[in-house]
C-alpha positions, 0 to 999 in steps of 0.5 A, spaced: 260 228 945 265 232 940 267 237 946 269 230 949 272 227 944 277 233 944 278 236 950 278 229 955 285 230 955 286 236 959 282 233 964 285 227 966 289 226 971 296 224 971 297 216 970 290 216 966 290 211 961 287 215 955 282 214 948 286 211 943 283 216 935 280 208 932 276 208 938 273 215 937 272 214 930 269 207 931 263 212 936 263 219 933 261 216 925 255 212 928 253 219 932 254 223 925 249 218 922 244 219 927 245 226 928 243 227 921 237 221 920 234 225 927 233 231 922 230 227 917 226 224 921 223 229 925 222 234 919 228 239 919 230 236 913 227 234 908 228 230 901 229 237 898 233 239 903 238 232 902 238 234 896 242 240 896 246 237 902 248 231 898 250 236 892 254 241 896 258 235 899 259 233 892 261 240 891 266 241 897 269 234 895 270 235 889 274 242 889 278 239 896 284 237 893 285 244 888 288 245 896 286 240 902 291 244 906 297 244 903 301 250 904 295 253 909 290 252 902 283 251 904 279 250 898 273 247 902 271 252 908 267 258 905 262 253 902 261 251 909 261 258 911 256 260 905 252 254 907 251 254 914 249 262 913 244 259 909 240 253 912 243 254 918 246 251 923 243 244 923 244 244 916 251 246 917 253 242 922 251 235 917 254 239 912 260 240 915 261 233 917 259 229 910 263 234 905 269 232 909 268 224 909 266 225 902 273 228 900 276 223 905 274 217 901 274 222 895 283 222 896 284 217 900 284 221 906 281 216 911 285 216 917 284 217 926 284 224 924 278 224 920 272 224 926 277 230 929 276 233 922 269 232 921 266 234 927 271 240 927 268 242 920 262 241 922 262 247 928 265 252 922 258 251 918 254 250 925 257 258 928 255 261 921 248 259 922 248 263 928 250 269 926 246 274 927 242 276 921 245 282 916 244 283 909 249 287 905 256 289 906 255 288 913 254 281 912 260 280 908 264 282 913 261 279 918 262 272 914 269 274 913 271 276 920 268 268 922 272 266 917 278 268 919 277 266 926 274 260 926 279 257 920 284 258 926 280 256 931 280 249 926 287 249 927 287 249 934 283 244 935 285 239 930 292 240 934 289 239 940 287 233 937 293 229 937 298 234 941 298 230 947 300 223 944 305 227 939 311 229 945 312 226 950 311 229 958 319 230 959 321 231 951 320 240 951 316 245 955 311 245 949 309 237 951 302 236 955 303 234 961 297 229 964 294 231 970 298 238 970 293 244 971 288 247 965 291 253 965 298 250 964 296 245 958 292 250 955 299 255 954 303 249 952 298 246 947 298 254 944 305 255 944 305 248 940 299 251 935 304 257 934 311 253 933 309 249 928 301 250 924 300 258 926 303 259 918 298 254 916 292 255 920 293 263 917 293 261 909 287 257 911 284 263 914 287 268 908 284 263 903 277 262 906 276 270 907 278 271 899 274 266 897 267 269 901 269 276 900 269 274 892 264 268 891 258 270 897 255 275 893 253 271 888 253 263 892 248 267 898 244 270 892 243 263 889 243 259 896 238 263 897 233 263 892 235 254 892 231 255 899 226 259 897 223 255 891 225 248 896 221 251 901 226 251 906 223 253 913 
């Protein structure tokens, strides 16, 4: 349902009426909640394990605004990296998608693009809790190689949110074109990421790899010692 919510457009045909954003919003916010009342309910969380997701959602909230964008400063994706890595990807992916709805209503951020941004975040925290398992050196430097590239691939898709609605088909060669080949918007919606976020989306990348490189060693530690005492399975 989120790959649809993001990609629908590059496979429409032309002089096909679309989704509008409040739509997708009012459809994708009830999915999250059953996504993660189905981890409740079927045992991959427990109370113990709501908990932690509460306060590391709190916890993302809370430092946002130290950045929230500004600049290409992301304050927020290396908890969601930490967090994936270390309760995995289905943890990750409910992780991803409260701590950004806590932060929106934290800084008024509620708008058609929170779903796009929920759902994006929630695929960072899920790719970290599929990474293979390291220890170590290796580990870090695996977790800073995801997320430099998963910070851009952010980017791209927050982009290919709203790229279509955001230049008209005739207005520049960097429009969407409904209808028009794969191959052809892809290169459009990559010319538009580089034209005008590609600086933003490398200080987000920047700022999410010092912050794991600088805070994993002792966040995994702790992480993983919670997970143990929790009983995490």
């Amino acid at each position: 349902m989120g790959v649809v919510a993001f990609c629908w457009p590059l496979f429409v045909t032309a002089g096909a009426g679309g989704v509008r954003s409040p739509w997708i919003f009012a459809l994708l916010l009830p999915l999250v909640l059953a996504v993660a009342l189905a981890e409740i309910s079927s045992g991959g969380m427990d109370a113990k394990a709501v908990a932690v997701l509460g306060v590391l959602s709190a916890l993302g909230a809370a430092i946002r605004p130290l950045g929230a964008g500004t600049a290409g400063i992301e304050t927020v994706f290396f908890l969601l990296v930490l967090g994936g890595r270390v309760f995995g990807p289905g943890f990750g992916f409910v992780l991803g998608n409260t701590m950004l709805f806590a932060s929106a209503l934290l800084t008024g951020g509620i708008g058609p693009w929170l779903p796009y941004q929920m759902l994006a975040s929630s695929w960072v925290a899920l790719g970290a809790g599929l990474l293979p398992p390291l220890r170590g050196r290796g580990e870090l430097t695996m977790l800073a190689v995801y997320s430099a590239l998963a910070s851009l691939v952010y980017g791209l898709l927050l982009n290919l949110s709203f790229w279509p609605f955001a230049l008209s088909a005739e207005s520049t060669s960097l429009s969407y074109v409904p209808g028009a080949p794969l191959v052809d918007n892809l290169v459009r919606l990559a010319g538009f990421s580089v034209a005008t976020s590609l600086g933003w989306d490398i200080g987000r990348a920047v700022t999410t790899v010092v912050l794991v490189l600088i805070t994993g060693p002792v966040l995994l530690r702790t992480l993983r010692r919670a997970a143990r005492k929790a009983a995490f399975t």
